[in-house]
Structures are given as C-alpha cells and as structure tokens.
Chimera marker file (.cmm) of the C-alpha trace (Angstrom):
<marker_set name="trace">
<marker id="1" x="16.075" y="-24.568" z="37.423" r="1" g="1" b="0" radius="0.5"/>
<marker id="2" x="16.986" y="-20.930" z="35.872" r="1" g="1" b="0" radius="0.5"/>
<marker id="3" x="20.104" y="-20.631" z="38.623" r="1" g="1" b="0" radius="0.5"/>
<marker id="4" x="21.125" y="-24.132" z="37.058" r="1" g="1" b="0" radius="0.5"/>
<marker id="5" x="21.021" y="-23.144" z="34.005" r="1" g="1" b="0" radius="0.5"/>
<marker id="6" x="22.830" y="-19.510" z="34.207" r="1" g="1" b="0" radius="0.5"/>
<marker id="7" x="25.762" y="-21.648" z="36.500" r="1" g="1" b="0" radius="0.5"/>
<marker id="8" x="26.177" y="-23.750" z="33.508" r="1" g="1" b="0" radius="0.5"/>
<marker id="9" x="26.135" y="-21.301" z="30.954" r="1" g="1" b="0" radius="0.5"/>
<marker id="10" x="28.824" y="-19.278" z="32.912" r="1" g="1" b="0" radius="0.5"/>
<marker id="11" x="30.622" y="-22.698" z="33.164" r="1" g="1" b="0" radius="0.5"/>
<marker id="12" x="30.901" y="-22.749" z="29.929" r="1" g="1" b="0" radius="0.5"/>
<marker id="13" x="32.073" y="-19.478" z="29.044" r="1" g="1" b="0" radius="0.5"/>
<marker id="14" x="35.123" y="-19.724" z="31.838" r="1" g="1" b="0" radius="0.5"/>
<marker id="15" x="38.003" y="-20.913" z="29.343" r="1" g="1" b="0" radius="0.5"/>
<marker id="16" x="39.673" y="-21.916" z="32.514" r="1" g="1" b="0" radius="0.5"/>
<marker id="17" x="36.776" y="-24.816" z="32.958" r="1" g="1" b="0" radius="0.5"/>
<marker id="18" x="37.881" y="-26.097" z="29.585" r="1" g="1" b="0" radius="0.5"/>
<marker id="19" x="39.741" y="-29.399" z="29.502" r="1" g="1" b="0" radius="0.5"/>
<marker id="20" x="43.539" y="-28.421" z="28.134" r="1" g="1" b="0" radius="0.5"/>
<marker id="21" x="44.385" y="-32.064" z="26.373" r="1" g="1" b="0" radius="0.5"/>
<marker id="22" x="42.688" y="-34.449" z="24.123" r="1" g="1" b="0" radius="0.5"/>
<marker id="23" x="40.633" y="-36.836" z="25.388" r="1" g="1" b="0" radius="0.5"/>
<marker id="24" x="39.294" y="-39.565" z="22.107" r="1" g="1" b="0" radius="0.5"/>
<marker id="25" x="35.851" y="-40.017" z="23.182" r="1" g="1" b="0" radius="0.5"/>
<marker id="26" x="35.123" y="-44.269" z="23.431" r="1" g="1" b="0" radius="0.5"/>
<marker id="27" x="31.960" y="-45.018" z="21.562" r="1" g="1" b="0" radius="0.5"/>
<marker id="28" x="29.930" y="-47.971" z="22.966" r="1" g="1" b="0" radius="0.5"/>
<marker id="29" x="31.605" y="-50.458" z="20.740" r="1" g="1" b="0" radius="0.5"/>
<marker id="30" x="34.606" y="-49.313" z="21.862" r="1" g="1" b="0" radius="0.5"/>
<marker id="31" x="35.960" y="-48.143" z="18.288" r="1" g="1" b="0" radius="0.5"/>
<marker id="32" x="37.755" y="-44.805" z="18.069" r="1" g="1" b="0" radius="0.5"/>
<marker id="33" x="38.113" y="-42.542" z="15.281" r="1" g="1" b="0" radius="0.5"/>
<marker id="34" x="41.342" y="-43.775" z="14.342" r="1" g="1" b="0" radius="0.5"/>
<marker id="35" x="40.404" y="-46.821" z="12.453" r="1" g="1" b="0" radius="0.5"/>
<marker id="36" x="37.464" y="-45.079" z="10.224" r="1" g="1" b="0" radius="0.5"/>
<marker id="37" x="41.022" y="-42.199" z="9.682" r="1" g="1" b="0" radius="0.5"/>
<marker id="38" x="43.325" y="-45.112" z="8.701" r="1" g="1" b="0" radius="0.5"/>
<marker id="39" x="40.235" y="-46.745" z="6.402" r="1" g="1" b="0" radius="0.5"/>
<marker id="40" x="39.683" y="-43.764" z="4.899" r="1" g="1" b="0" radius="0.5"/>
<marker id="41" x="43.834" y="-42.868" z="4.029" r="1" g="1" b="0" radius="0.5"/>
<marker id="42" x="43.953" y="-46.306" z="2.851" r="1" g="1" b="0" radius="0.5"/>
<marker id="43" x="40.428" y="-45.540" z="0.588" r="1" g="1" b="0" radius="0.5"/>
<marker id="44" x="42.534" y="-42.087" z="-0.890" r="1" g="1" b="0" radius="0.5"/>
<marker id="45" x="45.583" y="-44.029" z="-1.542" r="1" g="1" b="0" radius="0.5"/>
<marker id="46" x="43.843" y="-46.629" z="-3.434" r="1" g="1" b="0" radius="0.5"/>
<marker id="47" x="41.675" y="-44.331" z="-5.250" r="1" g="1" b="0" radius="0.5"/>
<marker id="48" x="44.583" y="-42.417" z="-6.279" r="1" g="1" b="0" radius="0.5"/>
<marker id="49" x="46.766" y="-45.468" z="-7.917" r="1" g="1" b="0" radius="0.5"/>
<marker id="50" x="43.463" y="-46.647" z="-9.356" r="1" g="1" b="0" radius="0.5"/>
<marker id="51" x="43.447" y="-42.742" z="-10.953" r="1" g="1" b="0" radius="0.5"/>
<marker id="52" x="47.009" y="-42.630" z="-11.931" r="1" g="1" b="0" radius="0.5"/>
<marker id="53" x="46.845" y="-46.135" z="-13.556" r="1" g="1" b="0" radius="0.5"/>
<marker id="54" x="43.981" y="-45.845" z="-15.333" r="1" g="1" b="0" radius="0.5"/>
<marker id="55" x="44.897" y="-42.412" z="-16.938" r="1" g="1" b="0" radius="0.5"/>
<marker id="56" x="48.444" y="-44.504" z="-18.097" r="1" g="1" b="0" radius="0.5"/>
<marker id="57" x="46.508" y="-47.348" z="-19.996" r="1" g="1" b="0" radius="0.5"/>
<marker id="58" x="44.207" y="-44.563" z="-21.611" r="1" g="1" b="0" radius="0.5"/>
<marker id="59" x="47.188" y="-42.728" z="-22.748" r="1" g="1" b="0" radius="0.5"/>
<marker id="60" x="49.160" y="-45.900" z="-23.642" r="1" g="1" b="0" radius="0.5"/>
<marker id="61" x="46.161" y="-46.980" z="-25.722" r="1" g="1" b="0" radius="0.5"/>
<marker id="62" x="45.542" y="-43.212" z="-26.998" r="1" g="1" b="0" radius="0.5"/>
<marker id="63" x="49.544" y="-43.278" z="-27.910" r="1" g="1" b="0" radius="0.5"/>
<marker id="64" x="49.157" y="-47.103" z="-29.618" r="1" g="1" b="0" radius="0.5"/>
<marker id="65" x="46.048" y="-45.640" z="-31.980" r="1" g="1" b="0" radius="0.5"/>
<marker id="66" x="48.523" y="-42.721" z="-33.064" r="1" g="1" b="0" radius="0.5"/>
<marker id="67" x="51.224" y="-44.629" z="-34.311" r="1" g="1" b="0" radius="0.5"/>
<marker id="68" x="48.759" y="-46.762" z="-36.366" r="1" g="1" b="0" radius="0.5"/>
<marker id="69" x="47.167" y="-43.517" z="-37.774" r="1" g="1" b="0" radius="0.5"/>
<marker id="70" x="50.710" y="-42.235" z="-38.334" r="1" g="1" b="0" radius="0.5"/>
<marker id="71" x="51.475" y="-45.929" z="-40.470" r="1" g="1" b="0" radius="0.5"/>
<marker id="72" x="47.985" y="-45.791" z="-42.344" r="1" g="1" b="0" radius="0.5"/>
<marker id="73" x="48.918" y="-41.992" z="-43.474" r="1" g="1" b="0" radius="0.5"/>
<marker id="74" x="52.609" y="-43.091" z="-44.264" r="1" g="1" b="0" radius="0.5"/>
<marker id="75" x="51.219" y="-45.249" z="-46.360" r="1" g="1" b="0" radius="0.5"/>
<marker id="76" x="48.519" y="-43.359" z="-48.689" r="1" g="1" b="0" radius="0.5"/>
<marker id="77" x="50.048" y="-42.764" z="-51.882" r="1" g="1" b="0" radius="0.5"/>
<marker id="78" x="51.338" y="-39.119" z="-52.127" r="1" g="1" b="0" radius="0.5"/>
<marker id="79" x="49.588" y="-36.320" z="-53.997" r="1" g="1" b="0" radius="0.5"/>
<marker id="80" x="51.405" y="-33.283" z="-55.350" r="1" g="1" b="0" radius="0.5"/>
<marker id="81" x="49.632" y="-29.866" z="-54.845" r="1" g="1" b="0" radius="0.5"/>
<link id1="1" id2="2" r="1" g="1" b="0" radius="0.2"/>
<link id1="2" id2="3" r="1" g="1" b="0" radius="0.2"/>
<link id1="3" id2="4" r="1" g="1" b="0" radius="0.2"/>
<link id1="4" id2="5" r="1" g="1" b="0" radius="0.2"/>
<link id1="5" id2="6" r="1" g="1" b="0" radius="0.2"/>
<link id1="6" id2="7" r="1" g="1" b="0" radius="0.2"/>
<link id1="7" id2="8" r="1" g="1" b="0" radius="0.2"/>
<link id1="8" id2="9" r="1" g="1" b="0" radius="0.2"/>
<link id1="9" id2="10" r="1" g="1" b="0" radius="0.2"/>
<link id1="10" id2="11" r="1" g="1" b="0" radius="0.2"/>
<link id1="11" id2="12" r="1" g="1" b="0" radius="0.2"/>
<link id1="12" id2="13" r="1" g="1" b="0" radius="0.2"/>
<link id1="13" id2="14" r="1" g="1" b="0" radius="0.2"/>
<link id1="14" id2="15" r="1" g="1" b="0" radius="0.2"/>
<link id1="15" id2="16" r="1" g="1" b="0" radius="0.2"/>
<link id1="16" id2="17" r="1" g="1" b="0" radius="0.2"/>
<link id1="17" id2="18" r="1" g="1" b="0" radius="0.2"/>
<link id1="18" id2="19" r="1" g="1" b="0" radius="0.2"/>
<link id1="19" id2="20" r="1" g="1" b="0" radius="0.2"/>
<link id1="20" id2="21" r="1" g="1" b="0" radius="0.2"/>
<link id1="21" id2="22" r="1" g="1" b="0" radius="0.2"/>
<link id1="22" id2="23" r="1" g="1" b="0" radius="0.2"/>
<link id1="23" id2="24" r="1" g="1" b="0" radius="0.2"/>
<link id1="24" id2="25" r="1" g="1" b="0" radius="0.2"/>
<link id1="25" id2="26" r="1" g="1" b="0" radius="0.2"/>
<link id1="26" id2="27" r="1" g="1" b="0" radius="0.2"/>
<link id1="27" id2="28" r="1" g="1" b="0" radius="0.2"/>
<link id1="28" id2="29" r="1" g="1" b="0" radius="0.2"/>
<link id1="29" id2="30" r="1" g="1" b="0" radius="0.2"/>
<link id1="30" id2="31" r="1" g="1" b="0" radius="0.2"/>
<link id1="31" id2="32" r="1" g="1" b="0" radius="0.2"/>
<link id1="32" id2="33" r="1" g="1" b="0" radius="0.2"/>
<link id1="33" id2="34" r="1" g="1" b="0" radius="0.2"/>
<link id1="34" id2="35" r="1" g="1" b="0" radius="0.2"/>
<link id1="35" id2="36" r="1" g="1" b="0" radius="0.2"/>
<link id1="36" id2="37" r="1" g="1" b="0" radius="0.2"/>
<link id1="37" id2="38" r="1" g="1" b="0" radius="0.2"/>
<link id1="38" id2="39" r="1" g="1" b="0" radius="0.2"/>
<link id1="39" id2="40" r="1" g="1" b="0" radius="0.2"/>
<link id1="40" id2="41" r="1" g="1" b="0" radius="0.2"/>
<link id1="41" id2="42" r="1" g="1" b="0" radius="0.2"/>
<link id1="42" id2="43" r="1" g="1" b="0" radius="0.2"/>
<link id1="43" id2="44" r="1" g="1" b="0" radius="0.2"/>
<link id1="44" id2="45" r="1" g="1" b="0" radius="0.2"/>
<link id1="45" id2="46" r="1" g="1" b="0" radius="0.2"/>
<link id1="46" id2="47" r="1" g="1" b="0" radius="0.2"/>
<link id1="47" id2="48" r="1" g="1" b="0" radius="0.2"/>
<link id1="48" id2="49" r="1" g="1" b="0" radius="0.2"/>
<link id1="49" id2="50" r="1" g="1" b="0" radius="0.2"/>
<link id1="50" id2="51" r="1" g="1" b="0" radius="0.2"/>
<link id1="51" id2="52" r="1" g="1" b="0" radius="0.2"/>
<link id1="52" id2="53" r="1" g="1" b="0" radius="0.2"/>
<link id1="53" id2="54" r="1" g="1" b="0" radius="0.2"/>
<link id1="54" id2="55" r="1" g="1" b="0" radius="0.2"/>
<link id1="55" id2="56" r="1" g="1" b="0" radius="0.2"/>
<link id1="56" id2="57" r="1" g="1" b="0" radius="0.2"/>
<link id1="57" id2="58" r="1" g="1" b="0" radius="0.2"/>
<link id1="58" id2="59" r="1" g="1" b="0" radius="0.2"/>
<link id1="59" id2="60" r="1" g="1" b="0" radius="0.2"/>
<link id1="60" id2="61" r="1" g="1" b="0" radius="0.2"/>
<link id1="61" id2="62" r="1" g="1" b="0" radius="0.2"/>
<link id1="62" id2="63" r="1" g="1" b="0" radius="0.2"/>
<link id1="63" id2="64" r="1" g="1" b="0" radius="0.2"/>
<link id1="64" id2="65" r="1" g="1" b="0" radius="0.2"/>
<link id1="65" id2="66" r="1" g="1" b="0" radius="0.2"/>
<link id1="66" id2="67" r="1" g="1" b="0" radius="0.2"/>
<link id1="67" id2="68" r="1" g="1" b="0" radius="0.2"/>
<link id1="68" id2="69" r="1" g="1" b="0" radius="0.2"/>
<link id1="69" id2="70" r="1" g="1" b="0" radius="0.2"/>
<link id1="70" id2="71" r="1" g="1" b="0" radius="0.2"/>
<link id1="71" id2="72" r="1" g="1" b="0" radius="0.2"/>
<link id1="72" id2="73" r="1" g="1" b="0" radius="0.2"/>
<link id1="73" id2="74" r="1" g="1" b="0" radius="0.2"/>
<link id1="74" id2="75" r="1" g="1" b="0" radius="0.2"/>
<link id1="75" id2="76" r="1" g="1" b="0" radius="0.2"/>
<link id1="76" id2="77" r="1" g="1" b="0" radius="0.2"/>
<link id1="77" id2="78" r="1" g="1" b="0" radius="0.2"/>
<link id1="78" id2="79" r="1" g="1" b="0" radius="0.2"/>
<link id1="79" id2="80" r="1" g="1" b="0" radius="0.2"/>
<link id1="80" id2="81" r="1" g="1" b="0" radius="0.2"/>
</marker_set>
C-alpha cells in the first residue's frame, strides 16, 4: 500500500503526466459549467440595467423636487437686507 501511494504521489509531481488541454468535466446530469456561466452573465447584465435605471428615476425625481423648490423660492416675496 505505501509503494502505491509514493508511485502516485511521484505521478503527480511529473508535469509531464499532466493532461495538456481542457477537458469540461460531465456531471451526472449531464450539465456543464457553461450554462450556470451564461445564467450568471445574464444575472450581471440584468442587475446592472436594473442599477443604472433605477439610479435615473431617483435622479429624475431628485431633479423634478428641485425645480419645484426653485418655483416655491421664486415665489416668496423678496426681503431687502
């Protein structure tokens, strides 16, 4: 058992054992990692419009509330000082 295990430790550490190419490893469902990569660039994406549109309305209302601060003041009777 020992001289099994040393022959597969030195296995390991010959690089010219190593595989050279990718290989996707089939789970048993037979799903790769390319659909949960797609899912989750299609998640970002989403989450990123959802970001950029959201921070648009929140300025658009922040710029609407502005201009009706900037009436009200406009008209306040004027003071001198």
């Amino acid at each position: 058992m020992a001289a099994n295990l040393t022959a597969s430790v030195q296995d390991r550490a010959d690089p010219s054992s190593r595989s050279t190419s990718f290989v996707p490893v089939q789970s048993e469902q037979g799903t790769t990692g390319a659909g949960f990569m797609v899912a989750a660039y299609i998640l970002m994406w989403l989450c990123t419009v959802f970001f950029i549109l959201h921070t648009w309305r929140r300025t658009r209302t922040v710029e609407n509330r502005m201009h009706e601060l900037e009436r009200a003041i406009a008209k306040l009777p004027q003071t001198g000082e």
